[in-house]
C-alpha positions in Angstrom: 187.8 -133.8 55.4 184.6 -133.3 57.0 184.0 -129.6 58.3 180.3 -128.3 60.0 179.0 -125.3 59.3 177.3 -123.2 62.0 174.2 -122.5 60.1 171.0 -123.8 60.0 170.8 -121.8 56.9 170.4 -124.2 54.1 170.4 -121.8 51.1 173.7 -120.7 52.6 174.7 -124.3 53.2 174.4 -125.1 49.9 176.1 -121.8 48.4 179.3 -122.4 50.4 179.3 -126.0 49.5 179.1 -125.5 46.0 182.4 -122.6 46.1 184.4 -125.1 48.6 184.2 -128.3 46.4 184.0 -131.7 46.5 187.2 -132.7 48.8 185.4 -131.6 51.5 182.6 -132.7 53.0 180.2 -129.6 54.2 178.0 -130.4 57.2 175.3 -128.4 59.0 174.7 -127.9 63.0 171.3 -130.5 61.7 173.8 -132.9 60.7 175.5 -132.9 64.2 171.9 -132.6 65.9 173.0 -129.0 67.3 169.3 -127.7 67.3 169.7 -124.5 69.8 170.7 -121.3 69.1 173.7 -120.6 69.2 174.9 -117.3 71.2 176.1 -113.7 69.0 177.3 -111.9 71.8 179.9 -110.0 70.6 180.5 -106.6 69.9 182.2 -107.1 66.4 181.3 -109.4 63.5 184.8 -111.2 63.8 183.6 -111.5 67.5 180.4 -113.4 66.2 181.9 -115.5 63.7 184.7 -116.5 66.5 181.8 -117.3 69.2 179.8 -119.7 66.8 182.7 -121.8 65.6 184.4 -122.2 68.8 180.7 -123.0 70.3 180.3 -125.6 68.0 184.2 -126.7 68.4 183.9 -126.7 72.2 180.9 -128.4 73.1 180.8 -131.3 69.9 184.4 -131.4 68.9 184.1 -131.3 65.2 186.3 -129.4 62.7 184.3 -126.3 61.8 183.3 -122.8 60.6 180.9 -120.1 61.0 180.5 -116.3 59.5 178.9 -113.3 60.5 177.9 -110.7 58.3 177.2 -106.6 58.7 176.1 -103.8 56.5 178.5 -100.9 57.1 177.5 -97.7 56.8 179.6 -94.7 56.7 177.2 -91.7 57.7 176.1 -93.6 60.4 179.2 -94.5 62.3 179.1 -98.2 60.4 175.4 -99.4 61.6 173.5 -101.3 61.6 177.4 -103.5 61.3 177.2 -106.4 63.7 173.2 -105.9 64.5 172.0 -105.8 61.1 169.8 -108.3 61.6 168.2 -107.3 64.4 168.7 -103.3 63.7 165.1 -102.2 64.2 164.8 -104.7 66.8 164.1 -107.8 69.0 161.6 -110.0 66.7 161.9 -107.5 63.5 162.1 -108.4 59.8 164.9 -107.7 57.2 161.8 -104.9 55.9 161.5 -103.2 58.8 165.8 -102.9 59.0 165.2 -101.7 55.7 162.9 -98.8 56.3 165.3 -98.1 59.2 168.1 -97.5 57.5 166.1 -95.5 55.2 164.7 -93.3 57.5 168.4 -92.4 58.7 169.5 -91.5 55.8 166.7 -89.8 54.4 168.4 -86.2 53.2 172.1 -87.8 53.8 174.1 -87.5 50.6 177.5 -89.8 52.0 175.4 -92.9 51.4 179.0 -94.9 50.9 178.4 -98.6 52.5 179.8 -101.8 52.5 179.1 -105.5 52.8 181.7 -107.1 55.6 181.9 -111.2 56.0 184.1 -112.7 58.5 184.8 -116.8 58.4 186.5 -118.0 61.3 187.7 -121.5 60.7 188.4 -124.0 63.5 191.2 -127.0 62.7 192.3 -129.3 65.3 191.7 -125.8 67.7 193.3 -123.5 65.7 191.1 -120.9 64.4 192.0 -119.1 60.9 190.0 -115.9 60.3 189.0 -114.8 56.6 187.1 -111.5 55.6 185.4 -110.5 52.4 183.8 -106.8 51.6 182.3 -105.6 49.0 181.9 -101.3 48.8 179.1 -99.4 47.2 176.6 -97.0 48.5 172.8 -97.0 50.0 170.1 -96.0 46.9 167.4 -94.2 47.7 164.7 -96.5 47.2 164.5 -100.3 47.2 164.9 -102.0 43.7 164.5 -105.4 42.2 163.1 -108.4 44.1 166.2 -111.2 44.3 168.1 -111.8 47.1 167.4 -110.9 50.7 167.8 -108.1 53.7 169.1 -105.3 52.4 169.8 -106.4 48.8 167.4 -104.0 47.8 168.9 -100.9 48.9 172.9 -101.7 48.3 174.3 -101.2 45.0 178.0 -102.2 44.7 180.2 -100.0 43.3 180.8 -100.1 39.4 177.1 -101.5 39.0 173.6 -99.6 38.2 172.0 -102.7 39.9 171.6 -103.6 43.3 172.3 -107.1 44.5 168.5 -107.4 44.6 168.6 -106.8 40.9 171.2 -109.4 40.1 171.5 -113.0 39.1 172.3 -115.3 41.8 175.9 -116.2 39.4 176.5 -112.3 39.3 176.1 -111.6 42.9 178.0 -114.8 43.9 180.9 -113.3 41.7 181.1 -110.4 43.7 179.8 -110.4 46.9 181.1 -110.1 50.4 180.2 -114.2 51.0 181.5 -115.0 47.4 184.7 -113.2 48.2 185.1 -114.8 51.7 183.9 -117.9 50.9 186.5 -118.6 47.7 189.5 -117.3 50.6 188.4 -119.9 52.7 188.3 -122.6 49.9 191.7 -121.7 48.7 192.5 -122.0 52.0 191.2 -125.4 52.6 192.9 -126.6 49.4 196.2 -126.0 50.7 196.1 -127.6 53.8 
């Protein structure tokens, strides 16, 4: 089966492809010449994930799937969640969300946070939604110099590294996108 992935992410493309397997055939928005943007509109990170497949679904008829990903944070009401890529604005960097979140939380001691990733799968125009977290808590300054974002600041719980600080393999074990991303291919290999 042939499924596109809303990314043009290729990093990610690969990562996903690797998890899901060689029955199915992983394609990006590239592949199917979908060079715009597509929208994030919505107010929730299932919302997101929703818009992008069902854009891609709607308008070039392929089988498909797309995530979304937030940071949660507990002392602050769950932001940056669905705008933590754009959290200290219009045209900023994953740095600058960074020292954004920091500044919040500078003398906050509930620094409990989690990782959320929503896939919502499109088949024939029925959509399947899938979610991985992973919980741990906000350090107080950035460490190691893998990953990307936030990696930096998050440490998951029962680790003294952050996912900055971790082999690609180790992360891929445990994080939110691992976790999602093995639902979805155990989903797939039942169909």
């Amino acid at each position: 089966m042939k499924l596109v992935f809303a990314t043009h992410n290729l990093n990610k493309l690969q990562e996903v492809s690797q998890i899901v397997g060689s029955n199915f055939e992983i394609t990006s928005l590239e592949d199917i010449n979908c060079n715009e943007d597509i929208p994030e509109t919505q107010d929730t990170i299932e919302g997101n994930a929703s818009q992008k497949s069902f854009y891609v679904f709607n308008k070039f008829g392929y089988n498909c799937f797309a995530d979304d990903t937030g940071l949660e944070i507990e002392a602050l009401d769950g932001r940056p969640g669905v705008y933590s890529a754009r959290y200290a604005g219009e045209g900023c960097n994953f740095e600058d969300n960074v020292v954004k979140v920091m500044k919040e939380l500078k003398g906050v001691t509930n620094r409990a946070a989690r990782f959320k990733t929503v896939i919502s799968l499109i088949i024939n125009g029925k959509e399947y939604l899938f979610e991985g977290i992973v919980n741990g808590k906000i350090i107080e300054q950035e460490k190691g110099d893998s990953g990307f974002g936030y990696d930096p600041i998050f440490m998951p719980n029962g680790y003294n590294k952050t996912f900055a600080e971790l082999s690609s393999a180790e992360k891929n074990k445990i994080s939110h996108r691992g976790i999602v991303t093995r639902k979805l291919a155990n989903f797939l290999e039942n169909l």
